[in-house]
C-alpha positions in Angstrom: 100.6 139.0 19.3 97.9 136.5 19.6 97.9 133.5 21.7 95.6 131.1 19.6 97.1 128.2 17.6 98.9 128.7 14.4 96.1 128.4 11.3 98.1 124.8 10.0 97.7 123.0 13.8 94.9 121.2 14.0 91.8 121.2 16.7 92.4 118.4 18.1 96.0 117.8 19.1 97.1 113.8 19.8 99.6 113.5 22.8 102.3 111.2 22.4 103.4 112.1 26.2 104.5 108.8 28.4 101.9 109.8 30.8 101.2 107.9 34.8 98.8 106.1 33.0 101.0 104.2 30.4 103.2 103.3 33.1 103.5 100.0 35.6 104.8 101.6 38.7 103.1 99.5 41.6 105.0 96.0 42.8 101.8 94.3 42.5 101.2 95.5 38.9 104.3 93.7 38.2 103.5 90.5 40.1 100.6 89.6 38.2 102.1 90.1 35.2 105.2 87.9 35.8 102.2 85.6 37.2 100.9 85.7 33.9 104.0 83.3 32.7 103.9 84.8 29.6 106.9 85.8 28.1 108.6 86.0 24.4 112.1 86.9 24.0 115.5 87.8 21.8 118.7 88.7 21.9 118.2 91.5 23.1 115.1 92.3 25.1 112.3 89.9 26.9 109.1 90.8 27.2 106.5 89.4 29.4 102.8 90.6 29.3 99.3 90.1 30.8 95.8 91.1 29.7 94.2 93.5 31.0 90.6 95.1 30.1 90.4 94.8 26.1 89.3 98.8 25.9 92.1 99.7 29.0 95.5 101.4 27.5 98.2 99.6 27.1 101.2 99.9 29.6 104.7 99.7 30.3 106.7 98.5 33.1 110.5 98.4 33.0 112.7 95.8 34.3 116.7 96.8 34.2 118.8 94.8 36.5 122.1 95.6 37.4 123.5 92.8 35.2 122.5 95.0 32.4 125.5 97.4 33.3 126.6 100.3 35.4 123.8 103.1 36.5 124.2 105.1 33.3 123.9 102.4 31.0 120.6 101.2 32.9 119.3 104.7 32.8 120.1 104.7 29.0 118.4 101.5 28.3 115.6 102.9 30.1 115.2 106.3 28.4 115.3 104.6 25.3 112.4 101.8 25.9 110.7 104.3 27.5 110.6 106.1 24.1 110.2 103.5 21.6 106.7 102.6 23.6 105.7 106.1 23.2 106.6 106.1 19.6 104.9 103.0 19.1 102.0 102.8 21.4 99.7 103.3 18.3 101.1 99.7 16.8 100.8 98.2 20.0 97.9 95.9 21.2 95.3 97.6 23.4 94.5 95.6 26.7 97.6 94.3 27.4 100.6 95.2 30.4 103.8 94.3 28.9 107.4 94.5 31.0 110.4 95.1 28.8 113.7 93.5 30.6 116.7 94.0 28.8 119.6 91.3 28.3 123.2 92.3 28.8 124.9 93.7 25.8 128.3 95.1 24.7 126.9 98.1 23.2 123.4 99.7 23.9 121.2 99.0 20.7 119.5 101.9 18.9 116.3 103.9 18.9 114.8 102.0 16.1 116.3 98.4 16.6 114.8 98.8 20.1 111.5 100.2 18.7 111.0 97.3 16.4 112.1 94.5 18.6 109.4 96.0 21.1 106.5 96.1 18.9 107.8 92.6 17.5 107.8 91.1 20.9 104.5 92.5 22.2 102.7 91.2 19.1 104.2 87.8 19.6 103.2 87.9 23.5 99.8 89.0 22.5 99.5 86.2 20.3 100.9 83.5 22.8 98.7 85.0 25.6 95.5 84.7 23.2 97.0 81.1 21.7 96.8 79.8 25.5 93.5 81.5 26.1 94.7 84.2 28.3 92.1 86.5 29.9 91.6 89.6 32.0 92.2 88.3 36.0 89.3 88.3 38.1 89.9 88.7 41.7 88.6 85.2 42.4 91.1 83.3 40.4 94.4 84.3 41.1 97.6 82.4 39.7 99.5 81.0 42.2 102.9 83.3 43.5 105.2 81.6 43.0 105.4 81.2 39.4 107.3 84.1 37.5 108.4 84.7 33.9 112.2 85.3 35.0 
């Protein structure tokens, strides 16, 4: 037995984990997105983004609320955004934070019907936030606190 690659895998393997850094974790991270005030929406999902540095990966915070549903349908909704950005990170615009918050439902949506309402919403926020001249924050110009896309 060897342990070398199989002769089909290629050299370089590309990783489509969720890894730390795809994720918005931090309180503040949120903030200044929801600072941002830019938000597009559907029936089903909103999604609220803010630009980051144009080279930086793109990220993901979730937002599930307990309107959305009891534990186990918030932990669905979650499992499933959570994988329609990994499947679609290679569609989605670089340089941007986006938060995904989902709107109350009978029924949980799909893989896919999520998937393409997420790209489809990130594009359009990408578009708004360049339409209103949106820009990477500098520490000296801050948006005021108050303001928040919910």
């Amino acid at each position: 037995m060897t342990d070398s690659l199989p002769v089909d895998a290629p050299e370089t393997s590309v990783s489509f984990r969720f890894d730390k850094a795809r994720k918005i974790k931090r309180t503040t991270d949120f903030q200044l997105v929801y600072r941002a005030r830019i938000r597009v929406y559907n029936e089903r999902l909103t999604v609220c983004c803010r630009p980051t540095a144009p080279d930086a990966p793109s990220r993901l915070g979730l937002s599930v609320s307990k309107k959305v549903g009891k534990a186990f349908v918030r932990n669905r909704w979650k499992r499933l955004l959570r994988e329609a950005f990994r499947l679609q990170r290679r569609e989605l615009p670089t340089g941007f934070d986006f938060i995904a918050i989902p709107t109350r439902q009978d029924k949980v949506p799909s893989l896919e019907i999520l998937a393409d309402d997420l790209l489809k919403l990130s594009r359009r926020c990408v578009r708004k936030a360049i339409k209103r001249g949106a820009t990477a924050p500098t520490r000296d110009a801050a948006p005021p606190l108050s303001a928040t896309c919910e």
